[in-house]
TIGUTI-554643 format. One record per residue (C-alpha): x, y, z; residue number from 1; residue in three letters. Coordinates in Angstrom, 2 decimals. Each point is the difference from the previous one (the first is absolute). Example, Ala and Ser with C-alpha at 12.3 -4.5 7.8 and 13.67 -1.06 7.14 Angstrom:
2
((12.30; -4.50; 7.80); 1; "ALA") ((1.37; 3.44; -0.66); 2; "SER") 
***
This chain:
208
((0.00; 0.00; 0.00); 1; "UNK") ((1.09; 3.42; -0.78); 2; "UNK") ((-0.08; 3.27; 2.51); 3; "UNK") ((-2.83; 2.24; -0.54); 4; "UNK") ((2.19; 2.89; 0.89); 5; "UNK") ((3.55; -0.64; -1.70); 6; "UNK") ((-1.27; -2.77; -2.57); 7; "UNK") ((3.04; -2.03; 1.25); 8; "UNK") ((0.11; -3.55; 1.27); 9; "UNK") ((-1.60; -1.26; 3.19); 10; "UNK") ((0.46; -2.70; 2.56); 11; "UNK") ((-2.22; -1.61; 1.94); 12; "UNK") ((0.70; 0.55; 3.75); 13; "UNK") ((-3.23; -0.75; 2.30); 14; "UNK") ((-3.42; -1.52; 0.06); 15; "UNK") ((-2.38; 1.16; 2.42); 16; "UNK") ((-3.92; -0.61; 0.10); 17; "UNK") ((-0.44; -1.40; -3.17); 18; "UNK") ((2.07; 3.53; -1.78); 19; "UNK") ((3.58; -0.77; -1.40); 20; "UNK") ((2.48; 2.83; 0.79); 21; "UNK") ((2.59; 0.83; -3.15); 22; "UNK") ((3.51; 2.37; 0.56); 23; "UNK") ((1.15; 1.25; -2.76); 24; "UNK") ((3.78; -0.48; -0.61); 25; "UNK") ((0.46; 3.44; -1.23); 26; "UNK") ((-1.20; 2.66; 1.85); 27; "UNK") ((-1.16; -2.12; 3.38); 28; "UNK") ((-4.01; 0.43; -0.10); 29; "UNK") ((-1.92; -2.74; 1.64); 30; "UNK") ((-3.14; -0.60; -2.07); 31; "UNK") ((-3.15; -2.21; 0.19); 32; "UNK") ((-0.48; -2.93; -2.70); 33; "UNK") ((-2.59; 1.50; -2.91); 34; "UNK") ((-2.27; -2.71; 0.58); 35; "UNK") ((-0.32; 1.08; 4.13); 36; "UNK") ((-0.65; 3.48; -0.96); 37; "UNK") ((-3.65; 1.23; 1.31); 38; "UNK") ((-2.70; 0.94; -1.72); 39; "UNK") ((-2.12; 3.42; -0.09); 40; "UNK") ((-2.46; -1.11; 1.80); 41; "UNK") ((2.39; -1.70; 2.76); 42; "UNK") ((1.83; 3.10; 0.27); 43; "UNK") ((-2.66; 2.45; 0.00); 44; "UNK") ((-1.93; -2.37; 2.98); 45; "UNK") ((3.78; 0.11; 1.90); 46; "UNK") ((0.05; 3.89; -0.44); 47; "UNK") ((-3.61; 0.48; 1.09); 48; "UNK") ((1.32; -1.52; 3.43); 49; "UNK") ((2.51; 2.81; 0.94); 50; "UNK") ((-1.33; 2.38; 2.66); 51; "UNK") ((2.19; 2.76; -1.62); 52; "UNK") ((-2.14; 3.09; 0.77); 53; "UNK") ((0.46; 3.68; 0.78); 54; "UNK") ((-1.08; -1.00; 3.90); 55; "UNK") ((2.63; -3.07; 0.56); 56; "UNK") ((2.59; 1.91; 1.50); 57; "UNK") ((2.41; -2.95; -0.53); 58; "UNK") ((-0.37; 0.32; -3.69); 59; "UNK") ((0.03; 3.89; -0.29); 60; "UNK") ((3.67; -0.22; 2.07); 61; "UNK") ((1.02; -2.85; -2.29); 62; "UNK") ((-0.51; 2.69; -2.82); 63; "UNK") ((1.95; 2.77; 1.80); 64; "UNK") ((3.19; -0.54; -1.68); 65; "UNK") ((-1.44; 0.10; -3.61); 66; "UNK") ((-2.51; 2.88; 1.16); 67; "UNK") ((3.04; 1.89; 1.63); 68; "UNK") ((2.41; -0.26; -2.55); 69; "UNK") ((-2.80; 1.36; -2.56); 70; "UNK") ((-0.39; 2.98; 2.43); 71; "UNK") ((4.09; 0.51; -0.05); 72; "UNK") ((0.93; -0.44; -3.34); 73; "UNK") ((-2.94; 1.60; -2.23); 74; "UNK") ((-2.74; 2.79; 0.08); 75; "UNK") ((-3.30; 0.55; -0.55); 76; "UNK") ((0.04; 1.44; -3.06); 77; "UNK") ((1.79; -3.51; -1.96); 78; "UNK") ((-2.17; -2.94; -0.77); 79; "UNK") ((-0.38; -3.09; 1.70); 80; "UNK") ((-1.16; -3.51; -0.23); 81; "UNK") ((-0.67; -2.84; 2.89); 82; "UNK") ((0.75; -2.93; -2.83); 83; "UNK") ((-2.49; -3.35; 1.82); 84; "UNK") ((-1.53; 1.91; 2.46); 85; "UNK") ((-2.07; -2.65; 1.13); 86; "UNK") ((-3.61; -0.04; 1.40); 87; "UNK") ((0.20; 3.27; 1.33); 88; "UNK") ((2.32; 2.73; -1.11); 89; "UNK") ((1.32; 1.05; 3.70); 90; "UNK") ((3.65; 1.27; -1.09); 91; "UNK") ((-1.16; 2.16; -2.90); 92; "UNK") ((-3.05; 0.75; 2.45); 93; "UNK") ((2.16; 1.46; 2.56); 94; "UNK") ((2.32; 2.00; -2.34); 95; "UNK") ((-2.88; 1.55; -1.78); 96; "UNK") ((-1.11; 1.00; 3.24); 97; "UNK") ((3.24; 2.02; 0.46); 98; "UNK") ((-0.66; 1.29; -3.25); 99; "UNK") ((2.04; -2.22; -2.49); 100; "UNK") ((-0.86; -0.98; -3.80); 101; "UNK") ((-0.26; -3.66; 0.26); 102; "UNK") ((-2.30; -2.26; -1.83); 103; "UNK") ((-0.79; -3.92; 1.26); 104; "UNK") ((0.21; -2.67; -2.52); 105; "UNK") ((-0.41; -3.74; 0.67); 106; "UNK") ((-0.90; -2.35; -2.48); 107; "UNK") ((-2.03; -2.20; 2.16); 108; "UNK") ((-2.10; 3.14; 1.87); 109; "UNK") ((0.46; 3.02; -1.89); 110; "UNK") ((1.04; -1.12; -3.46); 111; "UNK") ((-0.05; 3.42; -2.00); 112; "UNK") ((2.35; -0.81; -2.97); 113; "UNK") ((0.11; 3.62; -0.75); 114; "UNK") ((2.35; 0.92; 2.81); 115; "UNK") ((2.80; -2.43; -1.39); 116; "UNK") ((0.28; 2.50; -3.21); 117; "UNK") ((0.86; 2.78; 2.28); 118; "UNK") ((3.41; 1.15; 0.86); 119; "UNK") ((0.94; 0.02; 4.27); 120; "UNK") ((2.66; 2.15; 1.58); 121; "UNK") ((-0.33; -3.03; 2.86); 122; "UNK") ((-1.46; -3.33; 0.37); 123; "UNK") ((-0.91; -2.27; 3.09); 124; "UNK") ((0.09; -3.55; 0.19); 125; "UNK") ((-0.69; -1.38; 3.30); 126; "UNK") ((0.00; -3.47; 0.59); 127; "UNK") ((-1.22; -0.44; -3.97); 128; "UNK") ((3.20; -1.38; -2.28); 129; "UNK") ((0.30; -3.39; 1.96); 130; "UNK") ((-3.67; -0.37; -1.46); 131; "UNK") ((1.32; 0.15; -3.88); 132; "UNK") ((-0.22; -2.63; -1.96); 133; "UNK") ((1.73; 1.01; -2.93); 134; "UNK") ((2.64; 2.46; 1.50); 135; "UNK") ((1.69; 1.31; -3.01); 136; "UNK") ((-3.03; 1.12; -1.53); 137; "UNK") ((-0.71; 1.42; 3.26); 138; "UNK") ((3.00; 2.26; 0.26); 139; "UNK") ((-0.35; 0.44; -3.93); 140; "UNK") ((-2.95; 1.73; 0.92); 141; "UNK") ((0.85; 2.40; 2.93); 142; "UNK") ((3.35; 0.95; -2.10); 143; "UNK") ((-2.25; 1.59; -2.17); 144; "UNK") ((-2.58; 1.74; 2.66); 145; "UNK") ((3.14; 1.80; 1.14); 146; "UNK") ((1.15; 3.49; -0.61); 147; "UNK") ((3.29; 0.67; -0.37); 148; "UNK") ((1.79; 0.38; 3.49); 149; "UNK") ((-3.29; -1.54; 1.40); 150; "UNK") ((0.27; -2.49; 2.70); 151; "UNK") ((-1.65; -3.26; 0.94); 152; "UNK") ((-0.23; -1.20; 3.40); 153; "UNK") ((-0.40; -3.98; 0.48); 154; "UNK") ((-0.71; -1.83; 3.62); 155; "UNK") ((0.54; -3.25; 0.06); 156; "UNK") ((2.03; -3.17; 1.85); 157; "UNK") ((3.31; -0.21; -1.59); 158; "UNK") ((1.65; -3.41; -0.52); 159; "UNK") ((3.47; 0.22; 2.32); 160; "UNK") ((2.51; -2.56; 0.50); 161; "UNK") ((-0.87; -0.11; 4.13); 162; "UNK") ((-4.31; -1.06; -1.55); 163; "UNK") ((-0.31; -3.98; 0.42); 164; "UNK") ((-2.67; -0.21; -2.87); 165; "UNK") ((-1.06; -3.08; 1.12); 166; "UNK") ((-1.67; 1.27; 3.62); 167; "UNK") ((0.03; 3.90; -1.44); 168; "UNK") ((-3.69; 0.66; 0.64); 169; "UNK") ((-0.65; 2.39; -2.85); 170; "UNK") ((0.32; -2.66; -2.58); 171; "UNK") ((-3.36; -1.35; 1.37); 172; "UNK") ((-2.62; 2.27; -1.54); 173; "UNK") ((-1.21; -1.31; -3.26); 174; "UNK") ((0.22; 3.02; -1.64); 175; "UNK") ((3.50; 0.47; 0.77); 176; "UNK") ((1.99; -1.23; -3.00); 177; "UNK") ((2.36; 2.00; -0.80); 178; "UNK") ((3.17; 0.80; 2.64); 179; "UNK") ((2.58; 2.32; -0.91); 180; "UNK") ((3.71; -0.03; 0.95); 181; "UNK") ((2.25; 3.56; -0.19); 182; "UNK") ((1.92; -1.83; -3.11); 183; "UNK") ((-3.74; -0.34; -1.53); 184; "UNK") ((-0.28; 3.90; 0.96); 185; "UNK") ((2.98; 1.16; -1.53); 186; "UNK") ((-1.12; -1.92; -3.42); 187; "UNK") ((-3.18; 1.94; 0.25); 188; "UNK") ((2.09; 3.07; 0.46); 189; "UNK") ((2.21; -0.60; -2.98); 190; "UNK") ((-2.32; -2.04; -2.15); 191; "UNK") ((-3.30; 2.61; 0.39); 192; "UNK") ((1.06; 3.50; -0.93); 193; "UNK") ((0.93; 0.90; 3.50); 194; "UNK") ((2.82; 2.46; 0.97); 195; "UNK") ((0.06; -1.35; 3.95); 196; "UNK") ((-0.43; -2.44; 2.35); 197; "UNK") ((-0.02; 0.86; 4.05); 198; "UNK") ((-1.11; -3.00; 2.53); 199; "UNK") ((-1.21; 1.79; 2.74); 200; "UNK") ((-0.79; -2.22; 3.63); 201; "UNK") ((-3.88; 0.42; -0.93); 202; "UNK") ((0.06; 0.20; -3.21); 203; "UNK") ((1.70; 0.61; -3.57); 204; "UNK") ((0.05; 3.01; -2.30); 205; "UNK") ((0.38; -0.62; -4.15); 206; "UNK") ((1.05; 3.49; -1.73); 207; "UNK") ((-0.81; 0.70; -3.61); 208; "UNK") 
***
């Protein structure tokens, strides 16, 4: 099997409920099987489980690194876009609160093709690219949403050498099949029109 990201060769490397787990020799990705990945309507009934609303605390601090560095880095005035927002739109909620341009999109719950022929100065991804199932297309795609000197900002669990994949516990949602290494993020980097690549402890920022 081939890498969905990098195209290059895979190996297999775990098996775990029924879903075969592939590493790619290239650039490190651990990646479900094609045949394990879910469907729409599995991953849509998974999704509609999350209590990720503007009143769970928990979640609205789990978004306070994207939300802050947003806030930091860019103003009003530029255009923004929370890229799988989910069932409800809390981070672009909160910054349009505050005053910000920032649409939602999410093709599951908000699926207005429209706002992926636009052009961002930033772009949030939390918890959102482990969910791709064809990766390069993915990042294909948000290349060419970007301005230049825009910025993406991506939360998700990074592969590390110190992650036991066998017992690591965020392998286990079925709609997790895609894991990303920092080798995999530097391909993105170099292999998606990107100018930069910083790995933040929260999170990780692409440059155009």
């Amino acid at each position: 099997m081939k890498c969905r990201l990098c195209h290059s060769d895979t190996e297999k490397s775990f098996a775990f409920r029924e879903r075969v787990f592939y590493q790619c020799v290239n650039c490190k990705s651990v990646q479900v099987d094609p045949d394990n990945l879910p469907s729409a309507e599995v991953e849509k009934e998974r999704y509609s489980l999350h209590n990720n609303s503007i009143a769970n605390k928990g979640y609205v601090d789990f978004l306070m690194p994207l939300i802050d560095a947003v806030r930091r880095f860019h103003t009003v005035e530029e255009k923004g876009l929370d890229f799988g927002s989910g069932p409800e739109p809390v981070l672009s909620q909160i910054l349009r609160n505050e005053g910000f341009s920032v649409e939602a999109y999410d093709p599951v719950f908000r699926n207005n093709p429209e706002l992926l022929d636009n052009k961002y100065n930033y772009l949030v991804c939390c918890e959102v690219i482990e969910h791709f199932h064809n990766p390069s297309k993915e990042f294909e795609l948000l290349s060419k949403m970007m301005k230049s000197g825009g910025e993406l900002y991506f939360k998700t669990n990074l592969l590390s050498r110190d992650i036991d994949f066998d017992s690591w516990w965020y392998k286990n949602d079925i709609t997790h099949v895609f894991f990303y290494s920092s080798k995999a993020l530097e391909y993105i980097r170099d292999n998606f029109n990107f100018s930069a690549l910083r790995i933040e402890e929260e999170y990780f920022i692409l440059k155009k």
